[in-house]
Structure formats: structure tokens, C-alpha cells
N, C-alpha and C positions, 0 to 999 in steps of 0.2 A: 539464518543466523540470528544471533538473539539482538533482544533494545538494551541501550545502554541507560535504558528507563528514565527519560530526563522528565518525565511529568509523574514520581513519586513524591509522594509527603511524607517524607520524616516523624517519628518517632515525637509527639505520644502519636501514635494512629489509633483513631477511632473508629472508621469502617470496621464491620462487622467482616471477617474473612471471607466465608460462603465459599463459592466456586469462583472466586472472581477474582480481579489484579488490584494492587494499591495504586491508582489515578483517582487524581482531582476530576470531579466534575467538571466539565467545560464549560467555558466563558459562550454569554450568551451572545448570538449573531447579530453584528452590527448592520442595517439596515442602511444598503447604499443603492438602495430601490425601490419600486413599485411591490405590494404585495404578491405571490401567485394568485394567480386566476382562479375563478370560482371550478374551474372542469378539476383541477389537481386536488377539491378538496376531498377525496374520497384516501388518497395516499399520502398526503400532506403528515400524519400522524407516524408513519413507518419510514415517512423521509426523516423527519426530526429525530427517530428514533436509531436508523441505522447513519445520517448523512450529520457531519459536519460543516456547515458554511459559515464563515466569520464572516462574510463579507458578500452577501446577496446584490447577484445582481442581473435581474430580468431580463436586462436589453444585452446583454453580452452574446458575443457572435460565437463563443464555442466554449463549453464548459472541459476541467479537467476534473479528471477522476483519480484520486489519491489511495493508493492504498498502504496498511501499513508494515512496517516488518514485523518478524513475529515476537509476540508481547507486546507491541508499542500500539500507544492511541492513536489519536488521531489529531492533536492539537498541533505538532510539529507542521503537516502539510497545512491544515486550514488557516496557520496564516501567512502562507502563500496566498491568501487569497488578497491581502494588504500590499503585498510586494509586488503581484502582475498589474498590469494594466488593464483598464476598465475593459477590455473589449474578452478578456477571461473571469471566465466562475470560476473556483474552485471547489470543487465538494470534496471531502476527506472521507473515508468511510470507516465508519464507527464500530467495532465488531464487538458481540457481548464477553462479560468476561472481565470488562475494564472499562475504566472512565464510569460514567451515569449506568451505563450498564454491569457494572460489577458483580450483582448479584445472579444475572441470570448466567444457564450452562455454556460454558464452552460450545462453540460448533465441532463437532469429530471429523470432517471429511470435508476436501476440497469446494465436494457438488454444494454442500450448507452455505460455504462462501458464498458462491457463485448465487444460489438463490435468493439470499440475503440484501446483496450487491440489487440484481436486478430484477426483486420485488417491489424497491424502494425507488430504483429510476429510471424502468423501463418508459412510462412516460416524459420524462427528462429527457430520454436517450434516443427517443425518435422525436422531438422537439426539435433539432438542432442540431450543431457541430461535436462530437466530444472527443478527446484525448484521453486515454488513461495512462498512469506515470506507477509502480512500486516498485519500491526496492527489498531484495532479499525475499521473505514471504511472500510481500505484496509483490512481486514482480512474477512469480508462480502463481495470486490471485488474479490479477490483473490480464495477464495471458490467457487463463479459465474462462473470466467471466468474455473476454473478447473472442474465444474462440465459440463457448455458448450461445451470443448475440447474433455472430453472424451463421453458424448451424442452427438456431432456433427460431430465431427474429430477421433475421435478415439485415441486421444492423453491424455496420465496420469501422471501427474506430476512424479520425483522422490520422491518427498516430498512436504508437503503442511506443512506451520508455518505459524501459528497463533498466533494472541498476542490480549490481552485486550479487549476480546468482546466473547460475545454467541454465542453459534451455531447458525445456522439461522433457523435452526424451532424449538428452543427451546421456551420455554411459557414467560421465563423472558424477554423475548427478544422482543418477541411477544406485550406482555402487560406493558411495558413498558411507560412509559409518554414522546410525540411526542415533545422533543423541539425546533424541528426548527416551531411550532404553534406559540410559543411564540411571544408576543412581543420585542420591541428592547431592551424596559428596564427590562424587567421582563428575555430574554434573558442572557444579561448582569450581573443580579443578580446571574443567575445561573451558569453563566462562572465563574466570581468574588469565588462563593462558592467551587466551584470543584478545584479551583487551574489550574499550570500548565500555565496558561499565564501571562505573564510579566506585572506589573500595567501599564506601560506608554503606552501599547498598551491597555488598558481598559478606559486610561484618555484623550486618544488622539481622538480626535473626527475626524479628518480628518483622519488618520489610517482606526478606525473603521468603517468609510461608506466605505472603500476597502475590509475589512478584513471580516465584519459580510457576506455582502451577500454570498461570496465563501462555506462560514462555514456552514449558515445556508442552503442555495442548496445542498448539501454535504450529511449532516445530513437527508433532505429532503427525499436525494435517497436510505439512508440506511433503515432509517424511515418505507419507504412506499414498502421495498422488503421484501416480503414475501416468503417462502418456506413447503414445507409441511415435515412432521419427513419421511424420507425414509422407503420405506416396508422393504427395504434390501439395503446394501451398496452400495452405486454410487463410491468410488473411491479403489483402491484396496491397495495405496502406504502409506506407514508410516505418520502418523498427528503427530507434535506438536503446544501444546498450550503453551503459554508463558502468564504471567500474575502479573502484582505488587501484592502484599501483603496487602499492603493500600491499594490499587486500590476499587470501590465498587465491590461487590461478583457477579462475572460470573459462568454461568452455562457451565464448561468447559465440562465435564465429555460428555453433550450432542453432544458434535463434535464425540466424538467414533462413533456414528451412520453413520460417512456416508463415513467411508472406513471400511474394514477388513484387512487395515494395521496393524502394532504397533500402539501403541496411548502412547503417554508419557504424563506429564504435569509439566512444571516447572515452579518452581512459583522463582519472585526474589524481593529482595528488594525494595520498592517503592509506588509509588501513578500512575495515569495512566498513565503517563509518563516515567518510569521506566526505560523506553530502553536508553531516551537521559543521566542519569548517567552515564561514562565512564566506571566504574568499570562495571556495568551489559552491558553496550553495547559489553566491549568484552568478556565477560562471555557468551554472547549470539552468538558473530558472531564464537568464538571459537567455539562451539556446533555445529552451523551450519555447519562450516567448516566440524569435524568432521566425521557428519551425510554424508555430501555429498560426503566425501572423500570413504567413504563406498558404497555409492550410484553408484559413477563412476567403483570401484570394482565389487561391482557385475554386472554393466549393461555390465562392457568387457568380463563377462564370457563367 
């Protein structure tokens, strides 16, 4: 489902179009730590470059891993990193296309995610505790990259959250109708209809030659990722689904298939956008917090 693009800049815009989205650069990371260590300096360059953190913090017991919906950067999650409590990171992941990356290609296919992801923090990612949280896109990225980790690396989330989207070999999901096929207008029509983005980015025509293509490549990659329903569970650690109420009806229930964690499912307030409400965003990161605070407990047993 697309972003309601709340990190565009208005009209004059000066970025050069390219292949990329209209996002501001991101705000530089507030340093509420220790530097990394001299062994990370060899990836330190591809973390800055794919990884969001507002908010560094070394001595923390278990990082989250944000990913975004499609179109959207990454500034929304990274300052979550302000709102949890010291004993979480949060890394946001930065995908090219948008934001400081604007200029460079689009990724075309799921696996690009996935390597992207965890070219940048496979050292982060056997460090420590970590969570990964997307919504929509990111919640088909997020699944990818945790299903990768633990068939390649041998690495398992503490928890996997998911928000506003199907499992990935479920049939609704599957047969679905492809709309990044669409045309621009016809496109358009179907943004306009679903909600969630602001008119003057629907009426702005120079916006939207920045804004459609990111969305629509995006879409593209979720689109065309396919997965098969598991013989037997790929992840073993607790899933939550998160999901609006308005939102259209997701087949939540089919994520159970692919850990023999807990499987919860809470649904909140809303249309697909549900999380950017204040009131459910912290309904939700308190939860999180929670869940993880439990997560770091028993991983010190």
C-alpha cells in the first residue's frame, strides 16, 4: 500500500528528478552514546548509507529494525528511536530511490531488499538482540529479510511485527490486482480512492513525477514477491500482526504459518494508515516496548 508521503517538500522543488523520490535529506543522528568500535569500521560506510539511527545507542540490550512502506523513507520510524527507552536502538532502513539516496536506481526485486538490509547489519545482527517491526511493504521486507537470516545465517529475530498487509503465501495476497500495472491516471484514481495521502500532493504535478515513480517501483517489488505457504514453520520467535479496522481485510491469521512462536493479533483504530494516529502509535510502540522488555529477559537467562 502506498505512503501518504509525509516527508515531501513542496513546490519550488529543486532536487533534480532522476530515478528517485521527493524526500528531504535526513536529520543528522543524535549521539546518545559511545562511538562504534574500531572491528565495524570496515561497514560503518553502508550502515550510514542504507541505516537510519536518530538516536545511537551502543549499550542497548536489543536493536529494532524498521522497515518502510512502499514510497516511504525512513524518518517516520528513526524517531522512534527518541520515544523507546534507552535499553532499545532503533535502525530505520533507508532504501535508495529516496531521501539522501534519491538519485540512485530503484531496487527491482524482493532478494535486492533483503541484501541491502543485511549487507549493512549482518554484523549488528549477530551483536546482539534484534526485533524487526514493517508495515505494508516493510512488513513483506521484514519477513524476507528474517526468513534469509535464519536459512542463511542462522540468525532469528526476537520478534517479528507486522502491520497492514498478508502473509506472504497467502491466496489474498497472491491474487490480488497488481497496481503498480496501472496507469498514471488510473493509478491516481486509486490513490485518491484508498485515502491516506494529502490532496496537494495528488494535485501537484511536479511532486508527483518525484513521488509516483518510488511508490510505484516499491509496489512493483512487493507485487512480483512470491513465497510458497511453509511445509512447517521457518521462524520459531513470537509474530505480531497489527492492523486498522477500516483498513481493507488482511488475511492475518495466515502469518501463524511461518513461526511456532506466539502469534497475537491486534487490531486498532483506523484505515491503513493507522499507526501515523498518535494515540495508536503509542499504543503500539508501548506494546513493542513491552514485548521486547520480555524478549531481553529471557534472552539473559
Amino acid at each position: 500500500m502506498p505512503t501518504p508521503a509525509e516527508n515531501i517538500t513542496f513546490p519550488p522543488v529543486t532536487r533534480a528528478a532522476g530515478r528517485g523520490g521527493p524526500f528531504p535529506a535526513e536529520p543528522e543522528a543524535a549521539e546518545c552514546g559511545s562511538a562504534s568500535s574500531s572491528s565495524r569500521r570496515v561497514t560503518r560506510d553502508r550502515m550510514k548509507k542504507s541505516i537510519n539511527c536518530f538516536c545511537k545507542r551502543p549499550d542497548a540490550l536489543v536493536r529494532l529494525v524498521c522497515f518502510p512502506w512502499a514510497g516511504g523513507g525512513s524518518i517516520h520510524y528513526a524517531r522512534w528511536g527518541s520515544l523507546l527507552n534507552s535499553s532499545v536502538e532503533v535502525y530505520s532502513v533507508k532504501l535508495p530511490g529516496r531521501e539522501g539516496r534519491a538519485k540512485e536506481p530503484f531496487l527491482m526485486d524482493m532478494q535486492q531488499v533483503v541484501d541491502e538490509v543485511v549487507s549493512a547489519l549482518l554484523p549488528e545482527l549477530r551483536e546482539k538482540p534484534f526485533a524487526l517491526f514493517g508495515h505494508s511493504f516493510g512488513a513483506m521486507a521484514s519477513f524476507a529479510t528474517a526468513d534469509h537470516l535464519k536459512r542463511v545465517h542462522g540468525l532469528e529475530p526476537v520478534h517479528l511485527f507486522v502491520s497492514g498487509a498478508s502473509a506472504p503465501h497467502s491466496e489474498a495476497r497472491l491474487c490480488a490486482t497488481k497496481r503498480s500495472d496501472l496507469t498514471d491516471e488510473e493509478f491516481l484514481n486509486w490513490l485518491t480512492s484508498i485515502g491516506g495521502t494529502p490532496p496537494e500532493i495528488l494535485t501537484n504535478q511536479e511532486v508527483l513525477k518525484l513521488f509516483l515513480p518510488v511508490l510505484k517501483a516499491d509496489l512493483s517489488v512487493v507485487e512480483n514477491y512470491r513465497y510458497l505457504k511453509p511445509e512447517r514453520s521457518i521462524l520459531s520467535c513470537p509474530v505480531t500482526c497489527f492492523d486498522g479496522t477500516q483498513d481493507i481485510p488482511h488475511d492475518l491469521q495466515a502469518w501463524k504459518d511461518i513461526s511456532s512462536g506466539e502469534f497475537t493479533i491486534k487490531m486498532l483504530p483506523g484505515s491503513h494508515f493507522y499507526l501515523k494516529d498518535p494515540t495508536n502509535e503509542k499504543i503500539l510502540l508501548d506494546y513493542i516496548t513491552r514485548y521486547l522488555e520480555t524478549a531481553e529477559m529471557d534472552y539473559m537467562k
